[in-house]
N, C-alpha and C positions, 0 to 999 in steps of 0.2 A: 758487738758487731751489729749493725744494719744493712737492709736489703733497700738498694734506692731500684724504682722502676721509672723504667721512658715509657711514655705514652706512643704508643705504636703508629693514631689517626695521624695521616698529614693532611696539617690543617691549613690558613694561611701564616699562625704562628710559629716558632718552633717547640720542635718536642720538648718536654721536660721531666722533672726524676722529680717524684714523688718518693716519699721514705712508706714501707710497705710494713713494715714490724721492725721489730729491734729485739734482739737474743742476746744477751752478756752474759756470759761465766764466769765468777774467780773476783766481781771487782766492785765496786759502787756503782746503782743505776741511776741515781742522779740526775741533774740535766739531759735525762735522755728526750730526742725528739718524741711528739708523739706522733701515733701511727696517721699520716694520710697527710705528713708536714710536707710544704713546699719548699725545692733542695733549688731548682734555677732553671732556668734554659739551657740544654745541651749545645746549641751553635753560640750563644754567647756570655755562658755561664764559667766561671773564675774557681770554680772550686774542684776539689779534687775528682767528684764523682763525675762529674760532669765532662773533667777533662778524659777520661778514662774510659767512660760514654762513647766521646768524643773522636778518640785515638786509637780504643778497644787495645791499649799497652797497661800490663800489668805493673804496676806500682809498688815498689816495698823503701819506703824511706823511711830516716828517725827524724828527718829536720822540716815535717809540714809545712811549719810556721811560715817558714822563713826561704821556703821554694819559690820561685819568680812564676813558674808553671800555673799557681794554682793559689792566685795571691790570696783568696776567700776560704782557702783553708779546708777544713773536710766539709764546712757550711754548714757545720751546726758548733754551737759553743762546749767547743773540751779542753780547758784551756791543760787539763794536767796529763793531754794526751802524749806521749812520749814515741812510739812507735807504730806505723801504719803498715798496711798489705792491703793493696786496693785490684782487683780483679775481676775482669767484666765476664757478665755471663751470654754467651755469645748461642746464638740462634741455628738451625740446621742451615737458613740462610743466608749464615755471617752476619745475622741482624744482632743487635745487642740489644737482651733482654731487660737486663740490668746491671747491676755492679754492687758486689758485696764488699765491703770494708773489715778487717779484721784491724784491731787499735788494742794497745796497752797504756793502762793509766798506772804514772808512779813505777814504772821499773824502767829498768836501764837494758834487759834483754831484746836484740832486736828479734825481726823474723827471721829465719835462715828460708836458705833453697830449700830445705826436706820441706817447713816450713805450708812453702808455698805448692809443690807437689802434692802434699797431703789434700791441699784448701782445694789445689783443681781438682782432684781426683773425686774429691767430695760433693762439688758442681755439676760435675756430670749426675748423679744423683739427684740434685739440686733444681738443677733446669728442668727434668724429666718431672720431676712432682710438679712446681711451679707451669707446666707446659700442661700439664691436664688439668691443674688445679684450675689455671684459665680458660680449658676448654669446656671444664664444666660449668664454671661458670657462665661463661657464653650461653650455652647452651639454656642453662638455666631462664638467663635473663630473656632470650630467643625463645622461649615456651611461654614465661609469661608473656611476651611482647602477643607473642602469637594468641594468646587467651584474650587478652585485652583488645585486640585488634577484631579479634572474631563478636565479639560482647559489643564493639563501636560496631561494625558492619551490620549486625540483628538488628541493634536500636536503628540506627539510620535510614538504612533503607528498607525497613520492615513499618516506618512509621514518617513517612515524605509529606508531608501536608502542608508544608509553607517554606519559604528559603528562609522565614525566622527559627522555626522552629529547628532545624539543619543546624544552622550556625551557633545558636545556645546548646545545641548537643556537643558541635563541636570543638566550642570554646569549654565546656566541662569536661568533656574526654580530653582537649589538651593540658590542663591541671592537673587534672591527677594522673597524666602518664608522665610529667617530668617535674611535679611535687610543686606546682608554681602557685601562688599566689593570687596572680589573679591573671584573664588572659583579653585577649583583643582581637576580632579576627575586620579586617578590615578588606572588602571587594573592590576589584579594579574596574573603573569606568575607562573602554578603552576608546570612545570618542570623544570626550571630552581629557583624557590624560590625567585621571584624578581618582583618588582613595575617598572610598567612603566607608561609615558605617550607619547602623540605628542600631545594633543593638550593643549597649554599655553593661560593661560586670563592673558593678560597686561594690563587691565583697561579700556579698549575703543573694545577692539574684541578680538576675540580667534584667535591663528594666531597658524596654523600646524607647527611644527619645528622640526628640527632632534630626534627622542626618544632620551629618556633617561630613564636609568634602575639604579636602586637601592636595594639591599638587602631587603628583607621584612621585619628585626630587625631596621632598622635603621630610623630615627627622630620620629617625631609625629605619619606621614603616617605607617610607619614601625611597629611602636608598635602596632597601633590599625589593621592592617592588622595579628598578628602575634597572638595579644592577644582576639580579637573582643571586644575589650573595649574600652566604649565611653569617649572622651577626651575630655571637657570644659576647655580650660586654657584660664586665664583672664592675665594674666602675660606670654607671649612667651619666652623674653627673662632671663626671671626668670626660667624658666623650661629646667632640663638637657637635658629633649628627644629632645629639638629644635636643629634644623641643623641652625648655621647664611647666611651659604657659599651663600643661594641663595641671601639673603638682603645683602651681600658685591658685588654678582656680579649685582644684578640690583636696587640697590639704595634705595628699597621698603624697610620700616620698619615695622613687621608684630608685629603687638600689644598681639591683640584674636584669639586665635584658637579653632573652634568647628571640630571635625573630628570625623567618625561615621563609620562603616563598611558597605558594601552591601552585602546583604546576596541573595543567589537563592539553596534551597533544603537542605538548613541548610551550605551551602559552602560560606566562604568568595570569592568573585571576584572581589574587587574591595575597593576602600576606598575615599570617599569624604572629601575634605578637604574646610572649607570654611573659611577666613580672615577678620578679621576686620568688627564688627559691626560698623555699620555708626553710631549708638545712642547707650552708654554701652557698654556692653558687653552680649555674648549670656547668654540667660539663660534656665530653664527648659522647659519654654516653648516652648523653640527656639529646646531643642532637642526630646521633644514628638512630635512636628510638622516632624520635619525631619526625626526619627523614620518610621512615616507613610510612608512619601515622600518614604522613600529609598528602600521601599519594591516595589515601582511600576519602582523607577531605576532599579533594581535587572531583574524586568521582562523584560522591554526593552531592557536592554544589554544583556539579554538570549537572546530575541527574535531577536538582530542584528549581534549576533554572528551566531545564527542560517541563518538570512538573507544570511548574507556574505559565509558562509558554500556552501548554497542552488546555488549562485549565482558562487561559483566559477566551483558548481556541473554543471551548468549549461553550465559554458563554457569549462569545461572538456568534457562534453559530446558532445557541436558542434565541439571542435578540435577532438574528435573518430570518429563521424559521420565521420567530411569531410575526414580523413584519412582511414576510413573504405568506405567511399563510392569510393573514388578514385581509393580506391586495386579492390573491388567489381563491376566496370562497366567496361563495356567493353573501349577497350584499344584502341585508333588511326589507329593503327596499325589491328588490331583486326579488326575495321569497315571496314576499305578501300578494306580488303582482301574480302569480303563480298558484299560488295557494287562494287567492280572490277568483282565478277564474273555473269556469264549470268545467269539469272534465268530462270527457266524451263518453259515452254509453256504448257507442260502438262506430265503429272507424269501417265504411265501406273499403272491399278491395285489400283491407290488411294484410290479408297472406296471401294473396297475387304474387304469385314469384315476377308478371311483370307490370308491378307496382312500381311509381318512378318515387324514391323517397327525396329525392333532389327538387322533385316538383312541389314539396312542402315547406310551407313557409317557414321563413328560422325561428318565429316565435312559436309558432306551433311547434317545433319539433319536442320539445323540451315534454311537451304534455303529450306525444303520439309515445314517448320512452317511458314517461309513468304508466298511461294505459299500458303497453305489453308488459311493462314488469310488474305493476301488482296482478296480472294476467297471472304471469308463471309465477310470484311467491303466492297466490292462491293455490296452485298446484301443487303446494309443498306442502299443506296441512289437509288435504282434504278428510282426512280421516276424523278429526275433531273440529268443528266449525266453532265452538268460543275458543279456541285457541287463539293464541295472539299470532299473528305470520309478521306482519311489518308495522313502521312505524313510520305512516304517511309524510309526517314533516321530514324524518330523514330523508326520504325516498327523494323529496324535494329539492335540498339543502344538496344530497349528495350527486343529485341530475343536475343541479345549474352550477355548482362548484368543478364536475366534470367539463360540463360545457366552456367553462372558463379558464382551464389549464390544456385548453385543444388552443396552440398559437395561431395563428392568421399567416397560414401558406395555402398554396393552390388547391392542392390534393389533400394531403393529411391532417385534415381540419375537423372538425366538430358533424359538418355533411357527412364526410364516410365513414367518423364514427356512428353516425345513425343508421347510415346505407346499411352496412356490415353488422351491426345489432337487429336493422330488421329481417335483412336476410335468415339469419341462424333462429330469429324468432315464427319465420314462415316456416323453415325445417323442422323448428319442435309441435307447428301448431300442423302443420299438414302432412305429415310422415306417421306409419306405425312404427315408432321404437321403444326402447324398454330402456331410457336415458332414467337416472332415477329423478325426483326433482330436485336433486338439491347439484346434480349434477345440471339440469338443466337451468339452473338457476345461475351455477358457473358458467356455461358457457354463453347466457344472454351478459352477464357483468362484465366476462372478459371482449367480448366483443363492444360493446360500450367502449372500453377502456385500454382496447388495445395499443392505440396510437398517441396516445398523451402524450401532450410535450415532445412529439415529434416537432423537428426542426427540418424538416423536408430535406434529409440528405441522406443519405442508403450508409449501410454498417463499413461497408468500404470505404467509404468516404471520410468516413468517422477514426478509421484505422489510419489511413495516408495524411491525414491533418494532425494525428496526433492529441485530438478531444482529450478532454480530461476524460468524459464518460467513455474511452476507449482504453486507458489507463484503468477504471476500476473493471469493466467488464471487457473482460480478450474475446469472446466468443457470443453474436447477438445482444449486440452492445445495446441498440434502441429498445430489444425488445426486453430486456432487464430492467432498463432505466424506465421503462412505459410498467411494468409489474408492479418497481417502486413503487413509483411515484401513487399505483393506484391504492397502496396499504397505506401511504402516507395520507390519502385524501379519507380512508377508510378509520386511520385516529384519529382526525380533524373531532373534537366534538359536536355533536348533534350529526352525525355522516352514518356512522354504524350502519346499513341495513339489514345488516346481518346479527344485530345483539341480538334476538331472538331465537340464534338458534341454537343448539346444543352445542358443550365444548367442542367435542367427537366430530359435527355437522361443523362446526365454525372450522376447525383443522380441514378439514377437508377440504368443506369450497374455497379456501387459500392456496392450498396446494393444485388445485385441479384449474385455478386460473391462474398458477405462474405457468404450469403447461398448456395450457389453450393461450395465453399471450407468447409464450416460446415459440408455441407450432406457426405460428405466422410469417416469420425468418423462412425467406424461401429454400435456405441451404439445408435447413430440417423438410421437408417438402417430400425429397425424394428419396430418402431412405423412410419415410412412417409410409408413403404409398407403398412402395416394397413388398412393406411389412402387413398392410392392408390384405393388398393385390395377390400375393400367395393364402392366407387362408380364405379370402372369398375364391379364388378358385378353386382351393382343394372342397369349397362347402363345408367349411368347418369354423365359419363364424358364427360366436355364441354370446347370447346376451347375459350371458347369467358368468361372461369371463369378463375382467374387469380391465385386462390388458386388450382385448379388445375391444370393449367401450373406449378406453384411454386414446387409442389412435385413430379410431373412427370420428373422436370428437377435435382430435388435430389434423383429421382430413376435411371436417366441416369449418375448421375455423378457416384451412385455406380457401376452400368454396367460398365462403363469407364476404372471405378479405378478398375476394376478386368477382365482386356480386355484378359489377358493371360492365362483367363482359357477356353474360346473360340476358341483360339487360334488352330491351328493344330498340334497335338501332339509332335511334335520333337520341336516344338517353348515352347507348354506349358512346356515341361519337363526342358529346359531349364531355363524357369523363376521361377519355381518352384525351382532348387537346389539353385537358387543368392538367392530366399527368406529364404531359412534354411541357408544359409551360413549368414544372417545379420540376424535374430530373432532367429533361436534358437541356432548357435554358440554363441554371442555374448550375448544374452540376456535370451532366456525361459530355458535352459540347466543349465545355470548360478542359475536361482534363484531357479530351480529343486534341483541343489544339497544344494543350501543353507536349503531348505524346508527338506531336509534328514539330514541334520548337528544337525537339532532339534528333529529329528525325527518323523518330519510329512511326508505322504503321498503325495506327488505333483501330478499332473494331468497326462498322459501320453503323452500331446507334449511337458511338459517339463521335462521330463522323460529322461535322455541320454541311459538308457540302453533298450529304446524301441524305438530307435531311427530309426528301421526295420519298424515300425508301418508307415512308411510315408503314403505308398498306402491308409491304414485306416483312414488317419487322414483328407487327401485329397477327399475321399469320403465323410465323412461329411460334409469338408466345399462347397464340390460342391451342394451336397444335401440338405442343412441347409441355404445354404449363395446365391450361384450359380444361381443355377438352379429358387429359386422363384424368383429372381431376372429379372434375363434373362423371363422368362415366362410372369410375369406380365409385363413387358416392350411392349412384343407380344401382348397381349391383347392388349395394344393401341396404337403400332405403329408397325402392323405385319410385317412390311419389316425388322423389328430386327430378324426376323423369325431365323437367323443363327449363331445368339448367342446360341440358345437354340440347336440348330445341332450340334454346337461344343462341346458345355458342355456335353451334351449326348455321344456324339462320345468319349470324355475321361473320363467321367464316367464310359463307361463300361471297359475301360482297368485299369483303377485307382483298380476297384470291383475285376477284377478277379485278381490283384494281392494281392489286401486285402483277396480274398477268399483263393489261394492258399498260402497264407503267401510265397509270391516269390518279390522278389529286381524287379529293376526295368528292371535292364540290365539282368535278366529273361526274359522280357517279349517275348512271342514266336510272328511270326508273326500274322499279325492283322487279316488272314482268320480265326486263331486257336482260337483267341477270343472271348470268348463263346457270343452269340447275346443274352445279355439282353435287355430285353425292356422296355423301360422306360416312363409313362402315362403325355406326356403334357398337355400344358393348352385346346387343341382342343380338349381332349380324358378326362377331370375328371373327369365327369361324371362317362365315363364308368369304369373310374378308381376306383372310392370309391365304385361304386357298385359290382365290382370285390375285391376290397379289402376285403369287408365286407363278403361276400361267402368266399372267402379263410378264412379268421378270424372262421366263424363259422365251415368248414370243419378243420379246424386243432382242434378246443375247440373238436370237436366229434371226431376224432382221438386218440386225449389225453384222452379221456373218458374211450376210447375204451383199450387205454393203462393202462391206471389206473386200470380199472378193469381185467386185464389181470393180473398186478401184485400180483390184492389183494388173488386171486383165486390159483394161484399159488405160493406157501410159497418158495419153493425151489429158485426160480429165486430171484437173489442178488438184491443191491442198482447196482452195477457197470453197469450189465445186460440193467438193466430200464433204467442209463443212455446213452446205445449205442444207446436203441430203441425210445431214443426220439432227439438222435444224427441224427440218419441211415431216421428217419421221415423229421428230419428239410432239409437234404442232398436231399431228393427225391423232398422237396416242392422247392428247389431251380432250378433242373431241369425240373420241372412243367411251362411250362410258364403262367398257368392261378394264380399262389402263387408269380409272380414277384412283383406285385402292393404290397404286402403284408410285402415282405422282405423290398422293399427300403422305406415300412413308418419305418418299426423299426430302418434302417440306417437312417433316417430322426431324427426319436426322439431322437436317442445320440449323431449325429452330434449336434442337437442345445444344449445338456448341452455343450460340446467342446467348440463351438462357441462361448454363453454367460460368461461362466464361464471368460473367458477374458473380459468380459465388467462388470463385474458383480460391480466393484468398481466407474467407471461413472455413470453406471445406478443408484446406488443406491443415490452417491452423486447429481448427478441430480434430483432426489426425492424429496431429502432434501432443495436441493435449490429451 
């Protein structure tokens, strides 16, 4: 007897019965098949097994031969067979497993019914061994599949260095997981509609060679690239889709062809072709194996295209660098001019806090920044005089390379990087503090270098446009990109001027100016005052704490960064119209009128048609921004004392032009300026306590008015409102009602103020 088996996969052929062993008792084994023979195709196979397969009816004849049912007989050669019993082994799911044949040679006995009772009863047995025996095997093959799959994933993606190197991996891993000869992996060009390769298996190594491109309709490869359909051909040159041309030019005769598509996101990329089983030919198993395989090819040649992407990104970006860095630093020429002229021995007025550094010429400025910093990197070594501190040509290289990544806008230009450096260089030269030098060294660099590569647009701006530098930095986006930029001008070679200091020293002054460039972001502003402002009033600021060195030096870099409102009038007024001419021509005006297009209400500094409101707007942010600024400064380093004189001194002329709604080129001379007075930090006491009486002398005025009106019916709404006009007019001229007015100018400068932050603060929240 033999066991024939159906092949289970539907594939696009039909199933067919393979002879699995043969068992005879009692007789001649002879002519037996051997094990693994092919018996035919179960839909269009003539032979007994087949039909039986076919019909799952049990068969017991003596006359095979000669049955019309099954003209090809049991399908293998018995000629001296005399009696059959043909019965299929049928599945839990009515599937048929197989079908066993019991046959007698040379006797005239047939099968009887007990017979065939016996044979079924024996199947059941039969099926159940055969049912694990295949699930062990599964199993089996499933373990190794899975070893082999794990050993391809290590190699692969543990070792990505080129899409050649990928595709000989896995043109070798598909050899020997379905025992082939030799393999082909060939990638799809999907704009031009074409298969290529370079790398060719010759039978001993893959050897790179000129590409070659082909139509994606065209041989094996082509079909199954075009159609995504798996191709077993057992017969090559039997099949029309074969191309011979390559076996005429290289001698090779290709028998089997298994070829399979690679898929990634449901997209063909590729098509594996593999030749010649060493044993057979492939079979189903050889393509549910490589099915698996070819989904983790899919991923690697994603992930080495991506590779190769990643990598050419990357040397796209050193050829910008170095072609950006080259335009970006200072020039040969540039140096020598610099380095030939005599530097100054000493700068009258230097640390005049009302010094106009605007009033310096651009050439000069480049050498008024080297004098105060080899100034303060003297500072650094005082202790050992051969010590090395700096190294003058950097110091050079790295002042006129900064000068030259300051872009050409109004305001945040290369000027008030200078402004704002010698500001914080008069507060180290003219203050008692116990800054160490290497911190004071941070915070003259970072005031240098705060505003680099500013593109004169505020971090809001940069948010609502959608920047790219918005997308890397969510929070103080300029003032990130300005830190960058300045470590980037810091590995420029010959820039260092920092090699000289210790690792320990060099970490630090890195860290200490990505916060001194942070603190300038006016949304950090008023939480580090805060944090100031309670321990100097508890008297419990201490030099020797480092967290409060830390925000004392983010309270000086805002002072710094806002040195021009200090300034002496004709200077401030100046810096004042560059800054409307770069934020609100170009930018708050701008998105004023967008905000009206929709018909929303905009704010009034981006308001164009309240564009007269300057003096007002100016007052708040002296009052809101300025002034606690400068004050709290005083409190811990009184020698700031004339920051706060200045800001006073143009606060009152800012006020009376906001009082008389007058321009600025109004303003009368400075005797006619009416003397407001303004409560600093030495006088707040006296000030809230004076506040507080005016507060209640105006609430009893209004009372007083109140019940004036109600008493009298005749006097109008108009009337009431002169006499609370012609009131507020008199408390202005009062000087004891001054403290009183400029809280109320205090409380709507800060909506002004915030209202511009109001989209950092909140996403700072969040994050």
């Amino acid at each position: 007897m033999f066991l024939s088996y159906r092949g289970s996969r539907t594939t696009d052929r039909p199933s067919v019965l393979y002879i699995m062993f043969l068992s005879y008792r009692g007789s001649r084994t002879t002519d037996r098949p051997s094990e693994g023979s092919y018996i035919g195709n179960i839909e269009t196979g003539t032979s007994l097994p087949s039909y039986v397969a076919k019909t799952k009816d049990t068969i017991r004849t003596n006359h095979v031969q000669g049955d019309m049912r099954f003209p090809a007989g049991l399908g293998i050669k018995m000629e001296h067979v005399q009696t059959v019993l043909a019965i299929p082994i049928l599945q839990e799911d009515s599937g048929v497993l197989g079908v066993i044949e019991l046959y007698r040679q040379f006797s005239t006995d047939s099968f009887t019914q007990e017979d065939e009772e016996v044979t079924a009863t024996l199947l059941v047995w039969a099926d159940v061994c055969v049912e694990y025996v295949q699930m062990y095997n599964s199993m089996m093959r499933q373990r190794k599949l899975n070893d082999f799959l794990l050993a391809v994933t290590k190699s692969i993606f543990q070792d990505i260095v080129s899409m050649d190197t990928v595709i000989m991996k896995i043109m070798n891993y598909a050899k020997k997981l379905v025992n082939a000869d030799r393999a082909s992996l060939f990638l799809l060009d999907t704009k031009t509609t074409e298969l290529y390769a370079r790398i060719f298996d010759t039978g001993k190594e893959h050897v790179p060679q000129k590409e070659i491109r082909f139509p994606m309709d065209k041989g094996v490869a082509g079909h199954v690239a075009s159609t995504g359909q798996v191709l077993n051909i057992t017969d090559a040159y039997n099949d029309g889709r074969f191309n011979r041309e390559v076996d005429m030019q290289t001698g090779y005769r290709t028998k089997s062809i298994l070829c399979m598509p690679i898929y990634i996101r449901g997209s063909i990329i590729g098509v594996v072709q593999m030749v010649n089983k060493k044993e057979g030919t492939f079979t189903m198993a050889d393509e549910e194996s490589f099915e698996t395989f070819a989904i983790y090819c899919g991923l690697a040649l994603h992930h080495a295209k991506l590779y190769d992407k990643i990598r050419r990104s990357e040397q796209k970006y050193k050829v910008a660098l170095e072609v950006l860095s080259y335009h970006a630093q200072c020039t040969d020429d540039e140096y020598k001019i610099i380095k030939s002229t005599p530097f100054p021995d000493n700068i009258p007025g230097i640390i005049d806090y009302e010094f106009s550094p605007w009033d310096v010429e651009d050439n000069r400025k480049c050498l008024y920044v080297l004098y105060m910093m080899k100034d303060i990197f003297s500072m650094a070594t005082k202790k050992n005089e051969n010590e090395k501190r700096y190294d003058l040509d950097d110091m050079i290289r790295f002042t006129m390379t900064v000068k030259k990544n300051y872009r050409n806008v109004p305001y945040h230009n290369w000027a008030h990087a200078f402004s704002v450096a010698h500001a914080v260089y008069t507060v180290i030269k003219t203050t008692k503090h116990s800054f160490s030098p290497v911190e004071c060294l941070a915070l003259y660099v970072a005031c240098l270098c705060h505003d680099l590569d500013h593109r004169g647009k505020t971090n809001a701006f940069m948010v609502k446009s959608a920047s790219p530098l918005a997308a890397i930095y969510s929070t103080s986006t300029m003032e990130h990109h300005h830190f960058n930029h300045t470590v980037t001008i810091l590995q420029n070679e010959g820039h260092n001027i920092f090699k000289h200091l210790t690792s320990d020293q060099y970490k630090q002054i890195l860290g200490d100016i990505r916060q001194c460039i942070l603190a300038t972001d006016l949304a950090l502003f008023f939480g580090n005052r805060a944090r100031l402002q309670e321990v100097s009033d508890k008297n419990e600021f201490s030099w020797d704490d480092s967290e409060h060195r830390h925000v004392l030096m983010a309270i000086s870099m805002t002072a710094c960064d806002l040195c021009s409102m200090y300034k002496p009038w004709d200077v401030q007024l100046q810096v004042v119209n560059v800054i409307m001419e770069e934020f609100w021509l170009q930018e708050f005006w701008l998105q004023g009128d967008e905000e009206k297009s929709q018909g929303l209400t905009p704010m009034p500094m981006m308001d164009r048609d309240k564009k007269d409101e300057l003096p007002h707007l100016e007052v708040g942010f002296l009052v809101g921004i300025c002034l606690p600024c400068y004050e709290l400064m005083a409190q811990v380093l009184p020698n700031t004392k004339p920051m706060v004189d200045g800001a006073v001194s143009n606060l009152k002329k800012w006020k009376y032009l906001a009082e008389n709604k007058l321009t600025v080129d109004q303003l009368p001379p400075e005797q006619c300026v009416k003397q407001l007075e303004y409560k600093t930090s030495e006088n707040i006491q006296d000030s809230s306590e004076t506040n507080k009486q005016t507060e209640e002398e105006e609430s009893e005025e209004q009372n007083k008015l109140d019940a004036k009106a109600e008493n009298k019916d005749e006097q109008t709404e108009e009337s009431k409102m002169e006499s609370v006009e012609e009131n507020k007019n008199k408390s202005i001229d009062n000087p004891s009602e001054k403290g009183s007015l400029l809280t109320d100018v205090r409380s709507e400068s800060s909506v002004l103020v915030h209202s511009d932050n109001d989209n950092n603060l909140t996403e700072r929240d969040n994050t």
